[in-house]
C-alpha positions in Angstrom: 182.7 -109.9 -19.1 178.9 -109.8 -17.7 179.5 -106.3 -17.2 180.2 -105.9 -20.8 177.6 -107.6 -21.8 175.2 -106.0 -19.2 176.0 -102.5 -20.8 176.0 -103.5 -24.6 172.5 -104.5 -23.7 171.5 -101.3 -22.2 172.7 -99.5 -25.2 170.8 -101.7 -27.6 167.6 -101.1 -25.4 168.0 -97.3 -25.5 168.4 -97.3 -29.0 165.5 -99.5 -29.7 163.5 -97.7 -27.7 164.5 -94.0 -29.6 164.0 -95.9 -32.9 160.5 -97.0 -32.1 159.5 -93.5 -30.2 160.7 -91.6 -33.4 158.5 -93.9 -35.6 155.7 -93.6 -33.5 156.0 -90.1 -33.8 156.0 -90.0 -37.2 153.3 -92.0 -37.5 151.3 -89.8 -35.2 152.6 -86.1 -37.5 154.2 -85.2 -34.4 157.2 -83.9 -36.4 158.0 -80.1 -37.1 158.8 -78.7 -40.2 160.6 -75.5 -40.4 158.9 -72.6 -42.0 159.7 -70.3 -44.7 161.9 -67.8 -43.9 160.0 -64.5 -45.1 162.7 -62.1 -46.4 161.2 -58.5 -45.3 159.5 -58.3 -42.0 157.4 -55.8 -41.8 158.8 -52.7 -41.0 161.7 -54.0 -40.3 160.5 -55.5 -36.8 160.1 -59.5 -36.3 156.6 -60.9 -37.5 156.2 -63.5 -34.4 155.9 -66.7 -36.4 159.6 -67.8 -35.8 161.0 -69.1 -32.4 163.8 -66.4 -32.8 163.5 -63.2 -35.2 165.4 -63.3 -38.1 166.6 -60.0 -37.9 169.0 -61.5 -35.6 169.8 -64.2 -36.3 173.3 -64.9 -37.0 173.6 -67.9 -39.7 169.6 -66.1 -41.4 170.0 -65.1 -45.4 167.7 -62.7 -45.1 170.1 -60.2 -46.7 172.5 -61.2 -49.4 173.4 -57.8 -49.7 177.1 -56.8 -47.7 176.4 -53.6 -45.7 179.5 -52.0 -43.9 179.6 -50.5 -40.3 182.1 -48.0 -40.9 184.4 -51.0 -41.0 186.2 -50.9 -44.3 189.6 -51.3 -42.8 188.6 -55.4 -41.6 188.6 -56.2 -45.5 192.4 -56.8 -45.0 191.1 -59.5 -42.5 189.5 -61.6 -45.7 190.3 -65.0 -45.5 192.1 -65.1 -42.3 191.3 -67.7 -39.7 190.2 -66.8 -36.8 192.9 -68.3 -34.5 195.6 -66.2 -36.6 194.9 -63.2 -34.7 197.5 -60.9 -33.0 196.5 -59.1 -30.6 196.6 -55.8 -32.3 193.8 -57.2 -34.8 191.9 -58.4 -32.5 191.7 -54.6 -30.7 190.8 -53.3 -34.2 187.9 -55.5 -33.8 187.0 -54.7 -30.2 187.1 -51.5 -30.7 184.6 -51.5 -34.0 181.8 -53.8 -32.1 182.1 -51.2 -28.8 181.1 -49.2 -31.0 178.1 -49.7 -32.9 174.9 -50.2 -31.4 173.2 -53.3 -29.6 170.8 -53.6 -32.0 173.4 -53.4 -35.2 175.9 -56.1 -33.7 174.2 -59.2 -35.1 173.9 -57.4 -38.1 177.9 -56.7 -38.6 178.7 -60.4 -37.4 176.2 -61.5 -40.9 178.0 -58.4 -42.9 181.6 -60.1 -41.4 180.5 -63.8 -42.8 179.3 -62.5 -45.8 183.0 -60.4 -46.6 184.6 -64.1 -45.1 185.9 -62.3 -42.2 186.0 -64.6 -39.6 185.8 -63.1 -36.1 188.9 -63.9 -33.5 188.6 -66.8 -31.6 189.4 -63.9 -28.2 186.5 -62.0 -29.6 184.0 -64.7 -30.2 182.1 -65.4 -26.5 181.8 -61.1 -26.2 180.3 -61.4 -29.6 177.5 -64.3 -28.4 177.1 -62.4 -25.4 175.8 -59.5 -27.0 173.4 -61.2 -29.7 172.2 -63.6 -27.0 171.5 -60.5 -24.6 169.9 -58.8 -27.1 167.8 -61.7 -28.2 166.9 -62.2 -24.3 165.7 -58.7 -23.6 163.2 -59.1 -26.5 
């Protein structure tokens, strides 16, 4: 029973202490605010003032606007979960992201959200690989 109360003790003290260092910095302006998201980089490269570009970014509404990849045939895909895939669909898939270019990949995934296409769960970790390589050789 010590030991219980021992460790209920430590938690208490941890989260005190993370209450008061979060108000401290607070106090000090220590906290970060995120930016405006500016909707045309210039020249369609990234500006530098974000930690990642925005032209990459996966979840970034920097374009409303649904632009295909020669792709038309996912539309019957619409709504579908992504863990409702047979196999077959998920080759139709794998063969569209092969391919496009690097550089246009993050680009479909955005075009796939906004057309609620949800990518298969099989096809999901090639997907981040490619958008986190291509963010990492930048």
């Amino acid at each position: 029973m010590e030991i219980l109360f021992i460790f209920l003790g430590l938690i208490f003290f941890f989260v005190l202490s993370l209450f008061i260092w979060n108000t401290m910095q607070v106090k000090r302006g220590n906290t970060e605010k995120l930016e405006e998201i500016e909707s045309d980089p210039v020249d369609g490269e990234c500006c530098g003032k974000h930690a990642t570009c925005e032209k990459d970014s996966l979840l970034s509404a920097f374009s409303e606007e649904i632009e295909y990849f020669d792709d038309e045939e996912l539309d019957a895909y619409k709504g579908l979960s992504s863990d409702r895939y047979s196999e077959k669909d998920v080759e139709e898939f794998r063969s569209v992201l092969y391919s496009m270019y690097d550089e246009d990949k993050p680009r479909w995934v955005r075009s796939l959200q906004l057309r609620n296409i949800s990518i298969p769960d099989q096809l999901k970790d090639e997907v981040f690989m490619f958008v986190n390589e291509l963010r990492a050789s930048r």
